[in-house]
C-alpha positions in Angstrom: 1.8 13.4 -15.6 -2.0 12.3 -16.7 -0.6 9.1 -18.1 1.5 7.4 -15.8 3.8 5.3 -18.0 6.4 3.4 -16.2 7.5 0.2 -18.0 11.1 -2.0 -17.1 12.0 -3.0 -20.9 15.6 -2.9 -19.3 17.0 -4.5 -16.3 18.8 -1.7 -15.3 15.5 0.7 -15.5 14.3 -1.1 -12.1 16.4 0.1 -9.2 14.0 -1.1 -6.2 11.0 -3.2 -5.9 9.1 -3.2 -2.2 6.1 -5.3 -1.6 2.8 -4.9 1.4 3.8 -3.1 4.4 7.4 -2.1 3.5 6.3 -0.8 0.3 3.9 1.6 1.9 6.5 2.3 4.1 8.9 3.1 1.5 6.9 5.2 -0.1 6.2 7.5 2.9 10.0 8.5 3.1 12.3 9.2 -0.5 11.9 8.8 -4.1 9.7 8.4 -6.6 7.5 4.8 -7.3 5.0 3.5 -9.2 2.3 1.8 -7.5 -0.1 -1.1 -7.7 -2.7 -2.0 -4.7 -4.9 -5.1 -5.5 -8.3 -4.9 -4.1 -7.5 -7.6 -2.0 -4.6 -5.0 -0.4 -1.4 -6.7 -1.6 0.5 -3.6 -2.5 3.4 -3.2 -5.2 6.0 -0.3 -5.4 8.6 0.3 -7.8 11.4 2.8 -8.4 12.8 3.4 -11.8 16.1 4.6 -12.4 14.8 7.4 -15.5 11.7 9.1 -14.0 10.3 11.7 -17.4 7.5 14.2 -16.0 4.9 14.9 -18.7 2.3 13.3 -20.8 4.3 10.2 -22.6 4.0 9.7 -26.4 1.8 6.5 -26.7 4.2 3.3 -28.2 4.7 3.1 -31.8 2.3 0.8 -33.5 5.3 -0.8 -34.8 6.9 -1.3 -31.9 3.5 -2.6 -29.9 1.6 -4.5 -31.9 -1.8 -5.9 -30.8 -3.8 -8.7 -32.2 -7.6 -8.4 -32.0 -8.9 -11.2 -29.2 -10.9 -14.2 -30.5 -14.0 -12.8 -27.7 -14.4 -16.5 -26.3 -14.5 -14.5 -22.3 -15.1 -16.1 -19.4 -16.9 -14.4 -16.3 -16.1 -15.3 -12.7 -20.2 -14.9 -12.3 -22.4 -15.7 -15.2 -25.9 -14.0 -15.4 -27.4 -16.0 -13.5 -25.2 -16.2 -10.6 -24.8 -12.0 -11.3 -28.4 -11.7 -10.5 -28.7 -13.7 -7.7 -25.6 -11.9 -5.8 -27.5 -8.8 -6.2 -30.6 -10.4 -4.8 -28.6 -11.3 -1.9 -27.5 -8.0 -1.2 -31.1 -7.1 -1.4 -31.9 -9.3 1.5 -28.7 -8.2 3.5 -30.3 -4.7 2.8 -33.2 -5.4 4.2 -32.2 -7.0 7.2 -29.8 -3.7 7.9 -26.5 -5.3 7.9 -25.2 -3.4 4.9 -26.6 0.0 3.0 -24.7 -0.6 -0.4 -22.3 -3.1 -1.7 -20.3 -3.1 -5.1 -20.6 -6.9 -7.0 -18.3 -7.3 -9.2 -16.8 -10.1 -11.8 -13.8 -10.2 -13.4 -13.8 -11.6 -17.5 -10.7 -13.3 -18.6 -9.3 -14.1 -22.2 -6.6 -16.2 -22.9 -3.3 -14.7 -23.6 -0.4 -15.3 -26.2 2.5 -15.6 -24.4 4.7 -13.2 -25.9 1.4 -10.2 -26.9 2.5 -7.0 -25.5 0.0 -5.2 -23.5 1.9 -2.0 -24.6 -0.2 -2.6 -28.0 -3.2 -2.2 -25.9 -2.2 0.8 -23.6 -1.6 2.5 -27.8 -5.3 1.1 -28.7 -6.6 2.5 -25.1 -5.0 6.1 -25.3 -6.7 6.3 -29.0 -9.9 4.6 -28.7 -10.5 5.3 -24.9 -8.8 8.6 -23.0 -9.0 8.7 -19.3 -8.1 11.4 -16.7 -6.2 9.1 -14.7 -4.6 6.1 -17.6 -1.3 4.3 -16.4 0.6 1.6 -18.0 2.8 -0.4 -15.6 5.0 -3.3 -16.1 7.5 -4.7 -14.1 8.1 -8.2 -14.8 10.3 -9.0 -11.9 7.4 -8.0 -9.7 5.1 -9.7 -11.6 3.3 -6.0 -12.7 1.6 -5.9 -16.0 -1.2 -3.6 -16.0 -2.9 -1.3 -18.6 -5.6 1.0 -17.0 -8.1 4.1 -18.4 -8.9 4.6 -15.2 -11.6 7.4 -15.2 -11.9 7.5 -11.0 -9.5 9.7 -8.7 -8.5 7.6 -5.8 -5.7 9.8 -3.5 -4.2 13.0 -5.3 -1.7 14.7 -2.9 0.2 18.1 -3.2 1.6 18.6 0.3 -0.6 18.4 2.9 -4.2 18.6 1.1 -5.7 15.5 -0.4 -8.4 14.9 -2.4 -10.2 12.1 -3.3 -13.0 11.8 -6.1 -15.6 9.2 -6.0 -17.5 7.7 -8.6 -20.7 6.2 -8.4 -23.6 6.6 -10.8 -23.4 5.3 -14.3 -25.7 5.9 -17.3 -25.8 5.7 -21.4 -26.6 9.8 -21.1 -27.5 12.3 -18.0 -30.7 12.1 -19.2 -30.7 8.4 -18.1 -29.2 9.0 -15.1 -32.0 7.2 -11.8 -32.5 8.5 -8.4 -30.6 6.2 -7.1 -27.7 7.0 -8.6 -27.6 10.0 -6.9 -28.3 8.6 -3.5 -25.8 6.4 -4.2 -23.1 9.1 -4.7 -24.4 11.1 -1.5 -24.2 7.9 0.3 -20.4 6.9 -0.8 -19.0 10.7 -0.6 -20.0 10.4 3.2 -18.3 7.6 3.6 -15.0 9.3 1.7 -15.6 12.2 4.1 -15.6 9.5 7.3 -12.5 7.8 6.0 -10.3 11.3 5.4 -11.2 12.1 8.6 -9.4 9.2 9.9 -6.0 11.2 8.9 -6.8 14.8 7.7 -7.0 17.7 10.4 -10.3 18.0 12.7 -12.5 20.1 10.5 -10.5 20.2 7.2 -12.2 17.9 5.1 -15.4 18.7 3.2 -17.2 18.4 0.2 -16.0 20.5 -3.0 -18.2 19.3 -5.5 -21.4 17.1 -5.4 -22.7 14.3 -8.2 -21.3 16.5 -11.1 -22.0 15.0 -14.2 -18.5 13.9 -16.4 -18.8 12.6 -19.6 -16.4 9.6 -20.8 -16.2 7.8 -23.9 -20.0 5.7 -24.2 -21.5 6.8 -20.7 -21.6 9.4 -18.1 -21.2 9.3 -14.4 -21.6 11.2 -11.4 -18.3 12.4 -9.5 -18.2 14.0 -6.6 -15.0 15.2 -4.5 -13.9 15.5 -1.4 -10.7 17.3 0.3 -9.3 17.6 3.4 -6.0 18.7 5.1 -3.3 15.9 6.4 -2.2 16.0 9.9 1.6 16.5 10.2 3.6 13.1 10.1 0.6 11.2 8.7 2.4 8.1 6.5 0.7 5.9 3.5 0.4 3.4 6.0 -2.0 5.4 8.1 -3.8 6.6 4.8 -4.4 3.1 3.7 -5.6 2.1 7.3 -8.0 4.6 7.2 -9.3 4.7 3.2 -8.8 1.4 1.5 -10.0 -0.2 -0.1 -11.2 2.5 -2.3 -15.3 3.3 -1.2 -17.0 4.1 -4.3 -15.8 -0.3 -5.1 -16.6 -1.5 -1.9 -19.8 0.1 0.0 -21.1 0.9 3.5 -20.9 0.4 5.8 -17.2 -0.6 4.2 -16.7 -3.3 6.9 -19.9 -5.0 6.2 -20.3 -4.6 2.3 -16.5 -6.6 2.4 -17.9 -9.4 4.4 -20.9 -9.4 1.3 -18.0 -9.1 -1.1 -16.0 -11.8 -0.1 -19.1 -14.4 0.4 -20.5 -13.6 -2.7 -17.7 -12.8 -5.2 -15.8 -16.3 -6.7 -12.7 -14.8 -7.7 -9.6 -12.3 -6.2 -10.3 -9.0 -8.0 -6.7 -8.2 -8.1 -5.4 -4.7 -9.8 -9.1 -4.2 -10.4 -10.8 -1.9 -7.7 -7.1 -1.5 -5.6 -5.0 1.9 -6.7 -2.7 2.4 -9.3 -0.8 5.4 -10.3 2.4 7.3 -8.1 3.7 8.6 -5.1 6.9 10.8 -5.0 7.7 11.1 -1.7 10.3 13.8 -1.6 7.9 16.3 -3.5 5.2 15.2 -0.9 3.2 14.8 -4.0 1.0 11.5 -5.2 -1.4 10.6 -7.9 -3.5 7.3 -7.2 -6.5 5.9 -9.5 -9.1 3.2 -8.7 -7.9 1.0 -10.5 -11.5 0.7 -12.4 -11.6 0.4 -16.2 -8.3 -1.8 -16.0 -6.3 -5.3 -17.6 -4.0 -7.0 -16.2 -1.7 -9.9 -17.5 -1.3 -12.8 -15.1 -0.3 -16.2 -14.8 -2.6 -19.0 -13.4 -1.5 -22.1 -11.9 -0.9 -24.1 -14.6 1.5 -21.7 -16.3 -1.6 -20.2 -18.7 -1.4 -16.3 -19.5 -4.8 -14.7 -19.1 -5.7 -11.4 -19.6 -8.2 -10.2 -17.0 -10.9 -7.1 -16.8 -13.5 -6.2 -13.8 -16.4 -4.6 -14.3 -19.0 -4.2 -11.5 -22.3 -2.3 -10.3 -23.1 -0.8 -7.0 -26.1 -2.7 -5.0 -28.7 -0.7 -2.7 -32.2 -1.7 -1.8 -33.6 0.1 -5.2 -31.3 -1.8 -7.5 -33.0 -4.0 -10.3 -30.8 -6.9 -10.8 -31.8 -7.1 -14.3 -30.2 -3.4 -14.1 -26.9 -3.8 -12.5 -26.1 -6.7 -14.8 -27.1 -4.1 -17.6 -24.7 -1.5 -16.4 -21.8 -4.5 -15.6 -21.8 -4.9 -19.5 -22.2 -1.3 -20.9 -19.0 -0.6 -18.7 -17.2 -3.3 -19.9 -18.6 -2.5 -23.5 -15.8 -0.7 -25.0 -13.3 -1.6 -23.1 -13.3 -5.5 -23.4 -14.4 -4.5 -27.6 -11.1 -2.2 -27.8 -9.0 -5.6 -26.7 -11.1 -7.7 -28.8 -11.2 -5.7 -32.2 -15.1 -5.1 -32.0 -15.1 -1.9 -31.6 -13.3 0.8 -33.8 -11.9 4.3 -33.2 
């Protein structure tokens, strides 16, 4: 099940719907849900009553139609205030409260009420594959999310679970800076610190280290990690111990979340949480940073927007200049696939 596809275009297709702790609760004991964790660790599960293993055929363009955005985006941080947050992690850098932090910004586009973002799951699966996609809509829970995720979060088969970070982004490998890779060292020992939390003493380690993987206009580095789960250990206990996801937040995590939340001007949402699926009578679960991702949401007033993150990680050798740079080439051909700009 690379694409997790899990959509309620009936009522009777929605059999349960559990929200924060009792959905991670549910999920720990019986059945089969889709899940959606916001960065900001509201957490969403549903059951379905038809659950199809497999790779899903992508919606028929005549039955998900998607018109081309008008590109008038707005950014939660402009350039300028971009810059200037990375400038301030600089300084929190340098007087040792914090080693890395992810900035991010979410762009939003107004939405026509009734567009169907199962047109832009069939644009994404053509124009923009990813190891970990999902589409997931549940209207009654207010879920309406279309990701090409490229980043494993949690994969679980029994007792092992692996997690495989992300950091390190560039045009080409050839382009790829030192501290990229210090970057990715630095995050995978924090994934190894927060596995420990709930794997067995002496279980978890380091299977692969800054590998380069190619995606559709970039590369990154990807590393992963592994360890063994104690007996008994719930998804209550794994979020405790590993989210938010480290590869979006930084390290020390507890630190780079106080520089998130004083420097960031807007929720990031389904953006940088986890999305994807936990069967709980197989033991068995399939979570992605939810990186690479829209979502469909209403604001106060009653407007639908349609909203994409995008984000950069900050040590002391970033160039702000730079991580503004690589903000945009990640958003690049995602936000063009929505808008019509860019063709497959």
């Amino acid at each position: 099940m690379d694409h997790a596809r899990f959509a309620d275009r009936h009522a009777h297709g929605v059999v349960d719907v559990r929200f924060g702790a009792d959905a991670l609760e549910a999920v720990s004991h019986e059945g089969f849900w889709a899940v959606v964790a916001t960065f900001e660790g509201a957490v969403t599960a549903i059951r379905f009553a038809d659950v199809r293993r497999g790779q899903p055929a992508p919606p028929a363009e005549t039955e998900a139609r998607w018109s081309p955005l008008d590109r008038h985006w707005n950014s939660s941080l402009d350039h300028a205030a971009y810059v200037a947050a990375v400038q301030q992690v600089r300084e929190r850098i340098a007087a040792g409260t914090v080693y890395q932090v992810n900035v991010c910004r979410v762009v939003s586009h107004a939405l026509d009420p009734e567009a169907d973002l199962d047109g832009l799951d069939r644009i994404l699966q053509t124009g923009n594959p990813a190891p970990h996609a999902a589409r997931i809509r549940c209207v009654g829970a207010g879920v309406d999310v279309v990701s090409a995720s490229p980043e494993l979060y949690l994969r679980r088969r029994g007792s092992r679970v692996v997690t495989r970070p992300i950091k390190g982004t560039a045009p080409t490998a050839e382009t790829m800076l030192p501290k990229d890779h210090a970057e990715n060292i630095m995050i995978v020992d924090l994934m190894r610190n927060d596995l420990s939390g709930v794997c067995e003493p002496g279980s978890v380690a380091v299977d692969e280290l800054c590998a380069i993987e190619s995606h559709p206009g970039l590369v990154h580095l990807v590393s992963t990690v592994s360890g063994r789960l104690r007996p008994g250990v719930s998804w209550p206990a794994m979020f405790a111990s590993a989210f938010p996801p480290g590869s979006v937040s930084g390290a020390p995590k507890s630190s780079a979340l106080t520089a998130i939340a004083d420097l960031e001007t807007a929720p990031r949402g389904p953006y940088c949480g986890a999305i994807g699926w936990v069967d709980a009578d197989r033991s068995e679960a399939e979570l992605a940073v939810g990186i690479r991702t829209f979502w469909a949401e209403h604001d106060d007033a009653g407007e639908r927007w349609l909203r994409f993150g995008t984000g950069a990680g900050i040590t002391w050798h970033s160039d702000p200049q730079g991580e503004w740079a690589e903000t945009e080439l990640k958003a690049a051909r995602l936000v063009g696939l929505a808008a019509g700009t860019v063709t497959y």
